[in-house]
C-alpha positions in Angstrom: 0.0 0.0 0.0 2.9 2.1 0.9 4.3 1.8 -2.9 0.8 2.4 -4.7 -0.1 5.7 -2.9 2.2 7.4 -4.4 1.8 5.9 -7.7 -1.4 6.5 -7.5 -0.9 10.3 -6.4 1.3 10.8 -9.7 -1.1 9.1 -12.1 -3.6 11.7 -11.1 -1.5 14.8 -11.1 -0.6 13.7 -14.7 -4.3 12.9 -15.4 -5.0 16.9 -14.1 -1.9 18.3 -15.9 -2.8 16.8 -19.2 -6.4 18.1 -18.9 -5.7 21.6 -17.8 -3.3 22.1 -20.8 -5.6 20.8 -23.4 -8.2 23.3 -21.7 -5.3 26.4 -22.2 -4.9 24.7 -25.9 -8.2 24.9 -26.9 -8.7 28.5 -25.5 -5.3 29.3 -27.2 -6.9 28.5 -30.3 -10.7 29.4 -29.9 -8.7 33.0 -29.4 -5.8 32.7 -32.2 -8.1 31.9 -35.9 -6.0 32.1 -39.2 -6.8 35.2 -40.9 -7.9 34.8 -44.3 -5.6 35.5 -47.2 -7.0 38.4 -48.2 -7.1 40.1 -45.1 -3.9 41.9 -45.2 -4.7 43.8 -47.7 -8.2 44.2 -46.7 -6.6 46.0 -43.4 -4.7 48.0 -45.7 -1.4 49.6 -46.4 -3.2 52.9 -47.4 -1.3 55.9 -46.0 1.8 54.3 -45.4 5.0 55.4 -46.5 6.3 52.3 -48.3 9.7 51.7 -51.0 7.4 50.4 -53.8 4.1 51.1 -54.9 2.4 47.3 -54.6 -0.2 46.0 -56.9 -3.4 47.8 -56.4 -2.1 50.8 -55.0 -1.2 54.3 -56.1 0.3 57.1 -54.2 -0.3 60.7 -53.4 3.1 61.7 -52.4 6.8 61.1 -52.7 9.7 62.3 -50.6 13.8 61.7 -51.0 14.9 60.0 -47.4 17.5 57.6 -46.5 14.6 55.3 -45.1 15.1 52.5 -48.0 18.6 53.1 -48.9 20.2 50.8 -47.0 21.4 52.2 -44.3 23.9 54.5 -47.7 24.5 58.1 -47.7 22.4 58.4 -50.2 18.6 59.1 -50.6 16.0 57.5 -52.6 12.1 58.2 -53.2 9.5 56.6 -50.7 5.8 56.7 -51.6 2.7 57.4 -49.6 0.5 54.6 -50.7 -3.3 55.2 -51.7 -6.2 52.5 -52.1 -7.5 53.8 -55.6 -11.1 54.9 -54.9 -13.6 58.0 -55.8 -11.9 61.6 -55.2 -8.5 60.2 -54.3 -5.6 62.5 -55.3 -2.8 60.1 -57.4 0.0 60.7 -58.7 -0.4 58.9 -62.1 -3.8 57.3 -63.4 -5.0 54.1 -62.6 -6.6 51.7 -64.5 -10.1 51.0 -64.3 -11.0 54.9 -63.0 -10.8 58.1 -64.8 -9.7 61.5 -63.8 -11.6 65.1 -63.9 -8.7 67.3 -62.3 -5.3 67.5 -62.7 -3.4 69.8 -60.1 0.1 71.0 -60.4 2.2 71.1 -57.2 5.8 69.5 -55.3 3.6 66.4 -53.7 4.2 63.9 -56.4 7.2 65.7 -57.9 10.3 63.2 -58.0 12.5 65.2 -60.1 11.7 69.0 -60.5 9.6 71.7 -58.8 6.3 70.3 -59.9 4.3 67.2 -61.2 0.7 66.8 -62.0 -1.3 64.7 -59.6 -4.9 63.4 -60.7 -7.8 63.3 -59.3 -9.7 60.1 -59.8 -13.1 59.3 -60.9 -14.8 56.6 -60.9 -16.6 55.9 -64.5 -19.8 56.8 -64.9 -22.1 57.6 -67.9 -22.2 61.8 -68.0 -19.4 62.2 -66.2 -17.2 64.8 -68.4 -13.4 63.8 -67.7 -9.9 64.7 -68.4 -10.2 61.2 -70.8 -12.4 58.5 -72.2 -13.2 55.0 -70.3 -11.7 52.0 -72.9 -14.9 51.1 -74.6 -17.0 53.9 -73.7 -17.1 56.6 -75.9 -18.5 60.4 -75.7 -20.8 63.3 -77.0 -18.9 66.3 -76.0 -15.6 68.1 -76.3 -15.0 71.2 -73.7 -12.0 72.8 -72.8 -11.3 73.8 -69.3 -7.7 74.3 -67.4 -9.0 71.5 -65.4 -7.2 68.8 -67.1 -4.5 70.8 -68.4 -0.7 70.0 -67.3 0.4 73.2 -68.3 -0.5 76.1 -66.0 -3.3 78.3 -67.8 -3.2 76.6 -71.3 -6.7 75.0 -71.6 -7.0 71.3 -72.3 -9.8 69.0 -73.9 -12.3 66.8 -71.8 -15.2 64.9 -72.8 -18.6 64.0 -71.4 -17.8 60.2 -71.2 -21.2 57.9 -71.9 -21.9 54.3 -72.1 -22.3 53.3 -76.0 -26.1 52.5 -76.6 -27.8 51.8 -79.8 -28.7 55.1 -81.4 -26.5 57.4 -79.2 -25.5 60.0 -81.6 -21.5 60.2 -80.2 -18.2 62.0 -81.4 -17.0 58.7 -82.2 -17.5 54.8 -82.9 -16.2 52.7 -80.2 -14.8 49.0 -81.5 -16.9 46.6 -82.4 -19.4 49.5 -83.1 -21.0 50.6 -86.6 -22.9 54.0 -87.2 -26.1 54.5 -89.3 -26.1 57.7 -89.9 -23.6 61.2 -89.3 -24.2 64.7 -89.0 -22.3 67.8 -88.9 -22.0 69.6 -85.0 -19.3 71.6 -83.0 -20.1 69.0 -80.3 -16.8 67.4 -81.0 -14.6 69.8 -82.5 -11.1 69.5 -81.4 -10.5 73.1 -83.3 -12.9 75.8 -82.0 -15.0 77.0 -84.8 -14.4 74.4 -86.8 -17.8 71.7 -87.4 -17.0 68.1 -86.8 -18.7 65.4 -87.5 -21.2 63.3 -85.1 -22.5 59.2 -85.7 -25.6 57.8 -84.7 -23.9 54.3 -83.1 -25.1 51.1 -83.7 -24.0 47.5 -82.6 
């Protein structure tokens, strides 16, 4: 009896050991899920100051810092990263949206006083924009200093629209025909000057 006390002692302070840390496992894990994959990006790198600009991203700003040379003497350009969406300021275009202003100033200037930084638009029929969606096409040529990348020199835009049967546009997307044409200084690149309009048709 003297031997099997103890033995018996141990087996249940094992027994109670083994149990208490599958309990702290299992709240360990009920606590710790895997995050999906997309989840990182869903968090978001917008704002940061990062050394490339990453697929889906643009950026808003560049400065020269030492902060991804190496550890050299030397500088190199870091970028404040943006998540492409309605109104966002970029410093090139991006696919998929269109842009409606384009300022002048030192944010997304790498080399030089001054680059142009655009502001992005997302596509929709109406909108009149600094350029035309791929496959869309449009019924009206303005010019404004809106879109221009020269200080004070106007610059074209054009009321983007969605091609429809019978829409009388400035031009023929692909795949499109036209039925019929007529003369208008809707789309005149050269003030004064008629141009011609088509009545689409696919």
């Amino acid at each position: 009896m003297s031997v099997l006390s103890p033995l018996h002692r141990i087996s249940s302070l094992v027994a109670r050991t083994t149990f208490a840390l599958a309990a702290v496992t299992a709240l360990l894990l009920a606590g710790f899920t895997v995050a999906p994959a997309g989840s990182a990006h869903a968090a978001g790198l917008d704002g940061t100051w990062a050394c490339s600009v990453p697929a889906g991203y643009t950026y808003d700003q560049v400065q020269q810092t030492r902060q991804c040379s190496g550890g050299a003497g030397w500088t190199s350009t870091v970028f404040r990263l943006r998540t492409p969406a309605e109104g966002v300021l970029s410093c090139t275009p991006v696919d998929g949206f269109v842009y409606d202003n384009v300022t002048l100033g030192s944010a997304c200037a790498q080399t030089g006083p001054q680059a142009p930084g655009y502001r992005l638009r997302t596509p929709v029929d109406g909108l009149t924009a600094c350029g035309v969606k791929p496959g869309w096409t449009y019924d009206l040529i303005t010019y404004t200093t809106a879109c221009s990348t020269t200080s004070g020199v106007p610059a074209t835009t054009y009321r983007n629209r969605v091609p429809v049967n019978g829409l009388w546009a400035c031009w023929a997307p692909a795949g499109w025909t036209y039925t019929a044409t007529t003369s208008t200084f809707d789309c005149s690149l050269t003030s004064g000057v008629p141009s011609t309009k088509y009545r689409i048709a696919h």
